[in-house]
C-alpha positions in Angstrom: -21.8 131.4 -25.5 -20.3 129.9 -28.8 -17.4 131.9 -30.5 -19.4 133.2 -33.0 -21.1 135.0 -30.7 -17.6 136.2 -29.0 -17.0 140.0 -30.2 -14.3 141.0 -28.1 -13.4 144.4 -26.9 -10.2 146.3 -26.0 -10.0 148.0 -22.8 -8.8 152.0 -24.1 -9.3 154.0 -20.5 -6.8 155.1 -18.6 -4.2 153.3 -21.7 -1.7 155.4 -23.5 -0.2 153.7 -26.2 3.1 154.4 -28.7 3.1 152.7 -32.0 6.5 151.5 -33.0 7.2 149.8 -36.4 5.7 146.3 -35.4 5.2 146.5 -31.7 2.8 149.0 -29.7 4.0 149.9 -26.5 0.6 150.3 -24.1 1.1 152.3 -20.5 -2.0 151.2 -18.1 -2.0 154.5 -16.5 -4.4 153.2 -13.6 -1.8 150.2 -12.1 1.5 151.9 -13.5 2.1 148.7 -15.9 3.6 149.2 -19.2 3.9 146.8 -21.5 5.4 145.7 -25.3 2.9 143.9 -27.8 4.3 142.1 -30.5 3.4 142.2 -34.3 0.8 139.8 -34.0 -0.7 140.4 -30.6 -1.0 143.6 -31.4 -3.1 143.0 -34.4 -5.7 141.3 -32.6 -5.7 143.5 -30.2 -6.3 146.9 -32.2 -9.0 144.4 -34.3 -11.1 143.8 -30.7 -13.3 146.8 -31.2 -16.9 144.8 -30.4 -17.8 144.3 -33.9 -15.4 141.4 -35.1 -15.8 137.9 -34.6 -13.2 135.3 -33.6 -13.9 134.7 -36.9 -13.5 138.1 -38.3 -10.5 138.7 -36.4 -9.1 135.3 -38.1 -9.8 136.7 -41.4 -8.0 140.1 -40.7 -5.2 138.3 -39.7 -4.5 135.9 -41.8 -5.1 138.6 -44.9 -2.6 140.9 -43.6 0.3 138.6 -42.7 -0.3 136.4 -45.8 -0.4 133.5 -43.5 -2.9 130.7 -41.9 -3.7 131.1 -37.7 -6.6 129.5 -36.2 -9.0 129.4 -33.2 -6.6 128.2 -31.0 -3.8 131.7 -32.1 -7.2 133.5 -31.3 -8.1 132.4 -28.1 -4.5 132.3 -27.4 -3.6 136.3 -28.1 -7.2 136.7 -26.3 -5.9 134.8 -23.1 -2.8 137.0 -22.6 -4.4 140.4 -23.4 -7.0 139.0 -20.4 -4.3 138.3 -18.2 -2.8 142.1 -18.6 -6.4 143.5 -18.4 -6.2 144.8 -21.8 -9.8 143.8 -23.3 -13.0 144.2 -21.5 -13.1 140.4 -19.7 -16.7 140.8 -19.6 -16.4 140.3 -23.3 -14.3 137.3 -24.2 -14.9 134.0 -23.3 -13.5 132.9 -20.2 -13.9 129.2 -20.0 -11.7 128.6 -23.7 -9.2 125.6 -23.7 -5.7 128.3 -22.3 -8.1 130.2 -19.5 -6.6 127.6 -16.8 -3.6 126.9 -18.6 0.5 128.6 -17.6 1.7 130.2 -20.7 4.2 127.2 -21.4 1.8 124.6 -21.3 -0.5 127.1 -23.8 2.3 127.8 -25.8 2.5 123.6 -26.3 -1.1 123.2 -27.2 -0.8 125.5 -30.8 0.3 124.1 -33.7 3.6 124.8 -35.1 2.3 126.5 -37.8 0.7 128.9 -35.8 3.8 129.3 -33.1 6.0 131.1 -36.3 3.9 133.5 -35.0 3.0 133.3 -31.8 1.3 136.5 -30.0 3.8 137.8 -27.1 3.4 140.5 -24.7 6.1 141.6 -22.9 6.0 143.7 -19.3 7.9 146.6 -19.2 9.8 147.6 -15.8 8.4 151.0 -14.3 11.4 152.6 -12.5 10.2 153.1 -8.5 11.8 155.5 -6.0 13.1 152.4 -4.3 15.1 151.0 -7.1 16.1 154.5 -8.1 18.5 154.2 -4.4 20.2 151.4 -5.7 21.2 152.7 -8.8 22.6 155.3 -10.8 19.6 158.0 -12.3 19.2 159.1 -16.0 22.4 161.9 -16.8 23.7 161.2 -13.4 27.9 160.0 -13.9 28.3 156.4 -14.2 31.4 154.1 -15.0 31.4 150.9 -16.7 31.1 147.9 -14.5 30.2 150.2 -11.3 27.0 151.2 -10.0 24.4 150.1 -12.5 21.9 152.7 -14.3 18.2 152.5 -13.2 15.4 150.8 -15.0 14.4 153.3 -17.9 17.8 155.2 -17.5 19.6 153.1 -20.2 23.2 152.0 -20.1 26.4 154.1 -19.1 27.9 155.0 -22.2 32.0 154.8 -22.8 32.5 158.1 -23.1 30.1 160.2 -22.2 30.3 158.8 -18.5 26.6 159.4 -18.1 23.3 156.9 -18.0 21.2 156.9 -21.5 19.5 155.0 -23.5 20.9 154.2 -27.5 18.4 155.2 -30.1 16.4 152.0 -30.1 15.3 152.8 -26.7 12.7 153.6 -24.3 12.7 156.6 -22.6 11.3 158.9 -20.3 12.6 162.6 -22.0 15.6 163.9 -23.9 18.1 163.3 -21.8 17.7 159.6 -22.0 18.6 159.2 -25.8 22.0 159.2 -26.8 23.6 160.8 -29.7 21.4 162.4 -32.5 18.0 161.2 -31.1 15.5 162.6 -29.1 12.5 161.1 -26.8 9.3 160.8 -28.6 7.2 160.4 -25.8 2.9 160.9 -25.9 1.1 163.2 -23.3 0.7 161.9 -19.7 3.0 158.6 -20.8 5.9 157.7 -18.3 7.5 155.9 -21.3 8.3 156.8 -24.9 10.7 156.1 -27.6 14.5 157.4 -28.4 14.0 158.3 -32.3 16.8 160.1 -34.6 16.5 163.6 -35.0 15.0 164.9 -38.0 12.0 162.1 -38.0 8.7 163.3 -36.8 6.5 162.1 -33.3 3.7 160.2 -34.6 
């Protein structure tokens, strides 16, 4: 198949997904994986709808970001969104130059023009009810330098002597976000984001 013939498509079952100024947060609700899509991954990945091109997608990219990427940034972002099962694999190519590749020997094959914006996706830790034994839960009291707080449960905050996340955040309900903020979280997502009171849920 030539890669003008490559229209890839993003996986959107069992996803829930929070946009957040430059990054989408995506929750793969089927094997409990969240994870944190950076400015540019995101972009091809929200362009992968089954009508674009590698091509196309180059185009949408480089038009928005007022920049040049290539193939190579392409089949790059495409590689990584494989690897978290976040596009259809059925329709990308699978045999492209980084499909055999670790991401630090990818990462050496772009050009540096193209690595000032390299596509990054970032995993998320899920709390489990085994590391919620080792540490201390969301609004549970904390000191600094003891017992730490869970994954998702934030930092213990001088002060208030409870575990909860600042207003830049993720969290999993109110209790989490600390100060004037609240938890903007979508339906049937483990995850959300602390945001200051007053601003709306999108």
């Amino acid at each position: 198949m030539k890669n003008s013939q490559i229209y890839p498509i993003a996986r959107n079952n069992d996803l829930v997904m929070l946009e957040a100024e430059d990054e989408i947060l995506v929750y793969d609700l089927k094997a409990n994986n969240a994870f944190c899509l950076n400015q540019t991954a995101a972009m091809v990945w929200q362009t992968c709808n089954g009508k674009n091109s590698i091509e196309d997608i180059i185009k949408h990219i480089n038009s928005k970001l007022k920049t040049q990427i290539n193939e190579e940034f392409v089949h790059f972002a495409l590689t990584e969104l494989r690897d978290k099962n976040l596009v259809e694999k059925n329709s990308i190519l699978t045999g492209n130059q980084f499909s055999s590749l670790s991401r630090r020997e990818a990462v050496r094959k772009l050009s540096f023009g193209t690595m000032a914006a390299l596509p990054l996706i970032s995993m998320i830790a899920v709390p489990t009810a085994g590391q919620a034994m080792s540490c201390v839960e969301v609004t549970d009291p904390c000191t600094i330098g003891g017992t730490p707080c869970c994954p998702g449960a934030g930092n213990c905050v001088a002060g208030v002597g409870q575990c909860c996340n600042f207003s830049a955040g993720f969290c999993a309900d109110n209790t989490q976000c600390c100060g004037t903020s609240f938890c903007c979280k979508p339906a049937l997502a483990p995850l959300g984001q602390c945001i200051p009171l007053g601003n709306v849920c999108p």
